[in-house]
N, C-alpha and C positions, 0 to 999 in steps of 0.2 A: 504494500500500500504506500502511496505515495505522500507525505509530510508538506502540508503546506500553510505555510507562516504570514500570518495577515497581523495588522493593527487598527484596521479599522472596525469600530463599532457597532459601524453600517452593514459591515458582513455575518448575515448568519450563517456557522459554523454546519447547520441542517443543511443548508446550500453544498458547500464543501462535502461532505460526508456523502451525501446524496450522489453525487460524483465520482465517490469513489476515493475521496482524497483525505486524509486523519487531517483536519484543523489545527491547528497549532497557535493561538493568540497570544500574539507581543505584546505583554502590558511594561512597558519601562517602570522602573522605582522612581520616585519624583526627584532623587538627590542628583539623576542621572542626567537630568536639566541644567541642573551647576557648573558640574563637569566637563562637558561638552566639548566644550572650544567650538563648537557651532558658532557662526553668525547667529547675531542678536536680533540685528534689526531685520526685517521681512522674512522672518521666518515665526510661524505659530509655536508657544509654548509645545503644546504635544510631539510636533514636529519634531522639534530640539531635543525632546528627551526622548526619543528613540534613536534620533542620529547618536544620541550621548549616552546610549545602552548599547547599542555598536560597537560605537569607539571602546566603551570600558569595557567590553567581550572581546579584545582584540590583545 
């Protein structure tokens, strides 16, 4: 079965499954917004903190 890693809210995981495919949802820890080193400006908070649960997975 194939593993597939979303972050948005907007997906239900029923969808995925349905498919064929195990769900896997990215929820970042909020500290990981801090961290980042993301750009600040024009990027949304959630954004940021999954770009900065990446980075701190690496």
């Amino acid at each position: 079965m194939m593993r597939i890693a979303y972050n948005s809210p907007f997906v239900p995981p029923e969808v995925l499954a349905a498919h064929g495919a195990e769900p896997v949802r990215l929820v970042p820890p909020p500290a990981a917004a801090d961290a980042s080193g993301a750009p600040v400006m024009g990027m949304c908070p959630f954004a940021r903190a999954v770009a900065g649960a990446v980075i701190a997975s690496d």
